[in-house]
C-alpha positions as a Markdown table, in Angstrom:
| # | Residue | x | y | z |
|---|---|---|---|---|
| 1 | Unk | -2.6 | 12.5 | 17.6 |
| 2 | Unk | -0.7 | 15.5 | 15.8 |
| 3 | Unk | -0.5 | 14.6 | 11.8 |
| 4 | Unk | 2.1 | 16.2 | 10.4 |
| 5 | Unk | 1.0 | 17.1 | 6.7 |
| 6 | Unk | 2.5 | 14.3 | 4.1 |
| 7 | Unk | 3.7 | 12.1 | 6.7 |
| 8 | Unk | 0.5 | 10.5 | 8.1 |
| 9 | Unk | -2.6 | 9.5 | 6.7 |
| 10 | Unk | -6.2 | 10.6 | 8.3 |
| 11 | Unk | -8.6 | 8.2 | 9.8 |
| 12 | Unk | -11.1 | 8.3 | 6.7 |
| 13 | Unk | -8.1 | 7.1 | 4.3 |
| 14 | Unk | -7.5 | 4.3 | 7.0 |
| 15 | Unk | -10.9 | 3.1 | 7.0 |
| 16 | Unk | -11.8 | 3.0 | 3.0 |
| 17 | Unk | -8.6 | 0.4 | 3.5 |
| 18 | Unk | -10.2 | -1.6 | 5.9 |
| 19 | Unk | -13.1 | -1.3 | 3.9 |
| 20 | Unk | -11.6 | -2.6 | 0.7 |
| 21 | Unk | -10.1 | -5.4 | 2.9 |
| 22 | Unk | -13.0 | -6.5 | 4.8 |
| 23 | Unk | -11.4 | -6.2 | 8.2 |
| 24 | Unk | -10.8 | -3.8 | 11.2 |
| 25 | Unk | -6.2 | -3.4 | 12.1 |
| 26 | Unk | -5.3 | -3.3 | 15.4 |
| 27 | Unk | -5.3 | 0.8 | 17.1 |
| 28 | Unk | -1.5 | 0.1 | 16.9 |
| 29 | Unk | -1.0 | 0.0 | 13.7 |
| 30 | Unk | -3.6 | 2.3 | 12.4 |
| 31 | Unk | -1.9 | 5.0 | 15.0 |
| 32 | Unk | 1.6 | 4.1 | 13.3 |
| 33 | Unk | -0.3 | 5.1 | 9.9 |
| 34 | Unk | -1.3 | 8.1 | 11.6 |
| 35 | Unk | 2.4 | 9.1 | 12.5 |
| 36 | Unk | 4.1 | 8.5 | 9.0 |
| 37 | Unk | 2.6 | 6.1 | 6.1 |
| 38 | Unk | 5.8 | 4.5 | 4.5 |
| 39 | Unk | 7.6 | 3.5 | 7.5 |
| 40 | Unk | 11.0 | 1.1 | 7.0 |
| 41 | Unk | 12.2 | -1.0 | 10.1 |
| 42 | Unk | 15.5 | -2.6 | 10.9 |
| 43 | Unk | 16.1 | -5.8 | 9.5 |
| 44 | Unk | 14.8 | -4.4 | 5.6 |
| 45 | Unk | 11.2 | -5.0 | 6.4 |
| 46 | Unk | 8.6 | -2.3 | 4.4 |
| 47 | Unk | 5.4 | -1.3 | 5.9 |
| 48 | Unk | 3.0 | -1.2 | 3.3 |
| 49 | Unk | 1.7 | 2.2 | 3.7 |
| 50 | Unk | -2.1 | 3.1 | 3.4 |
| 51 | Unk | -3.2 | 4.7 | -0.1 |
| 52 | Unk | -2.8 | 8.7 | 0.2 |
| 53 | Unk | -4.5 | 10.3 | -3.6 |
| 54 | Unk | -2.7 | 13.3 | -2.7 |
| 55 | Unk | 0.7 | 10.8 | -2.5 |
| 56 | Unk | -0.1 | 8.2 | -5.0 |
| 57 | Unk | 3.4 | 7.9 | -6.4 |
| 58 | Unk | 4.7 | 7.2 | -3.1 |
| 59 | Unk | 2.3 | 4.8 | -1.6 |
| 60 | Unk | 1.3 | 2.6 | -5.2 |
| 61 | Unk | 2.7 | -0.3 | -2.9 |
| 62 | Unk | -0.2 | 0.3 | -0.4 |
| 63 | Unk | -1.9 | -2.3 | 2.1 |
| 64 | Unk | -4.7 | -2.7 | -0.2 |
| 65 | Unk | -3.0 | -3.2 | -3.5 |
| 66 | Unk | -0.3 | -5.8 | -1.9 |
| 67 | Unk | -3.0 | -8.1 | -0.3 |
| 68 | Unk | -5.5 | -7.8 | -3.2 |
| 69 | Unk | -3.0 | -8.1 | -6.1 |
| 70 | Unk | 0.5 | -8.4 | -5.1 |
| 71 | Unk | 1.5 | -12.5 | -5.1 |
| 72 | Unk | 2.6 | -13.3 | -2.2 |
| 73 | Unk | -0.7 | -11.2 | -0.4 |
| 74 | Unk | -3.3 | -12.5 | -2.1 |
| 75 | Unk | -1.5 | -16.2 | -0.8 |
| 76 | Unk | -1.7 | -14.8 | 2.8 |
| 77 | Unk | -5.1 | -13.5 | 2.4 |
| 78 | Unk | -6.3 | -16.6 | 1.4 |
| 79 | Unk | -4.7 | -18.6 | 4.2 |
| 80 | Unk | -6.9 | -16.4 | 6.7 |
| 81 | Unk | -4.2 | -13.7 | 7.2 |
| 82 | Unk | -3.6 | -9.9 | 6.1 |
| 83 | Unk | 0.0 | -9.0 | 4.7 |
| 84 | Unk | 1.8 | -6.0 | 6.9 |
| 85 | Unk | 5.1 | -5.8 | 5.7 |
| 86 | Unk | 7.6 | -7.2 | 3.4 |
| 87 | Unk | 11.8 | -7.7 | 3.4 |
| 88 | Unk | 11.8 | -7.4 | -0.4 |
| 89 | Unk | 12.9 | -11.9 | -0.7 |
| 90 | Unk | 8.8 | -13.2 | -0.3 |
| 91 | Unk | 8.8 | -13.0 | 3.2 |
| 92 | Unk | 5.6 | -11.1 | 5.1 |
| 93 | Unk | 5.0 | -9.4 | 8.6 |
| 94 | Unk | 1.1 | -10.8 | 8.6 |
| 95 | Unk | -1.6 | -10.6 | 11.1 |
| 96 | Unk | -4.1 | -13.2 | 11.2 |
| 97 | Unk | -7.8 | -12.3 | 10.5 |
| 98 | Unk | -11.0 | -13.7 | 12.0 |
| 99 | Unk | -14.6 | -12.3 | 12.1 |
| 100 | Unk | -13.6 | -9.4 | 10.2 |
| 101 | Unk | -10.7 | -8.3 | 12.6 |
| 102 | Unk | -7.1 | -8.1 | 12.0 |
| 103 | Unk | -5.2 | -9.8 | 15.0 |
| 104 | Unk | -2.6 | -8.0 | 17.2 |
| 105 | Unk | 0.1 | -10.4 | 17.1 |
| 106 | Unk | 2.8 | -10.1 | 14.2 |
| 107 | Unk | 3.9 | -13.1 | 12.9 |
| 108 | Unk | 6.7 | -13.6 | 10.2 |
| 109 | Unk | 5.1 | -16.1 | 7.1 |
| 110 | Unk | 7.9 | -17.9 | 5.4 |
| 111 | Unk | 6.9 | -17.9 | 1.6 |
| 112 | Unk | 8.9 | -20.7 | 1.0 |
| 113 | Unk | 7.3 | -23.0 | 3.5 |
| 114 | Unk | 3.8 | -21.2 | 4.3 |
| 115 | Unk | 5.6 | -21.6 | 7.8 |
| 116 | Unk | 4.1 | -18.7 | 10.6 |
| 117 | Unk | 6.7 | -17.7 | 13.4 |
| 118 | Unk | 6.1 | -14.9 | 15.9 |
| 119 | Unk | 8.0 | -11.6 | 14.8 |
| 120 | Unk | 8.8 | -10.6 | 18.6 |
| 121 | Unk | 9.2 | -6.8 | 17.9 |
| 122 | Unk | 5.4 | -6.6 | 17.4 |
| 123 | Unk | 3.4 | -3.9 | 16.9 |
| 124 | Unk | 4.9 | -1.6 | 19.3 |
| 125 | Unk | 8.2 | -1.7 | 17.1 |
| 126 | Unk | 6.1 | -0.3 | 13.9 |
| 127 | Unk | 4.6 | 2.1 | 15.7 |
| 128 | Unk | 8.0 | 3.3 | 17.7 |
| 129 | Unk | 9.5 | 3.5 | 14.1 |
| 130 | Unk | 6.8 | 5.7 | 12.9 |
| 131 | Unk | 7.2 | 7.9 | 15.6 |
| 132 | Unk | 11.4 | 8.2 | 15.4 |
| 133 | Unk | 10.9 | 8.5 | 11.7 |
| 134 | Unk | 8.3 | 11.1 | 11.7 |
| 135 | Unk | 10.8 | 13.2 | 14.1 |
| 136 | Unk | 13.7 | 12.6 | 11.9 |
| 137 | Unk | 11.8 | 14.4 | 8.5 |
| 138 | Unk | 10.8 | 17.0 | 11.0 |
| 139 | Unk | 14.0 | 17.6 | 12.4 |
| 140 | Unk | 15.1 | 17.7 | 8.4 |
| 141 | Unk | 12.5 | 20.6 | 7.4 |
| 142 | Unk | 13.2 | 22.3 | 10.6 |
| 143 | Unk | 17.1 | 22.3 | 9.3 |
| 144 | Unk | 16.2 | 23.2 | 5.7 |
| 145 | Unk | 14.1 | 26.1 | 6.8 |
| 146 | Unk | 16.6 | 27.7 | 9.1 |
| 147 | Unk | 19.2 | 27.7 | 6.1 |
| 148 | Unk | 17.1 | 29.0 | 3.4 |
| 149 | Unk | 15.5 | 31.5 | 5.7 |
């Protein structure tokens, strides 16, 4: 998959995440992180993005850093499940974890009631709004270079 520099994150940056996790995310999402690392979806929910050094302002809220020392993460991660996403009120997009692998199923946890519901867009929502956002900042540079050169 084409990386467009500063929008995704490589495979090795992908993988010392998983490392420092302990677990394995679904192709999906870890093709989504390819595409564009801080990806927003409809309905106010933040994917965390991976850790990018050469970014680090821009992804301090990253996958690894909410589920080992944000609140409401290290909550999920000790009730068997890994912290996606947020919407900003304590509510998390998680995947459940078992023998070191992230599940494919998104579910919405309800920080109020520990409460687990299926979040229907799924996976192939993230990685569609990787993709349209990726081609919006292209579509953007493209512009910007056109008028200043």
């Amino acid at each position: 998959m084409e990386n467009t520099p500063g929008l995704g994150v490589t495979e090795a940056m992908i993988a010392a995440a998983e490392a420092e996790l302990g677990i394995r995310f679904p192709d999906e999402l870890r093709e989504a992180w390819k595409i564009y690392n801080c990806n927003e979806l409809s309905g106010a929910w933040r994917v965390f993005p991976i850790f990018d050094p050469a970014n680090p302002r821009k992804t301090c809220g990253s996958i690894t850093y909410e589920n080992t020392r944000g609140v409401w993460g290290r909550q999920v991660m000790s009730e068997g499940l890994v912290s996606i996403a947020d919407n900003g009120t304590g509510n998390q997009l998680v995947l459940k974890r078992a023998s070191g692998q992230a599940g494919d199923q998104v579910f919405r946890w309800h920080h109020a009631t520990g409460k687990l519901t299926p979040w229907k867009p799924g996976l192939a929502a993230i990685k569609a709004s990787a993709a349209k956002s990726r081609e919006f900042v292209r579509g953007r540079i493209a512009a910007f270079g056109k008028r200043t050169g």
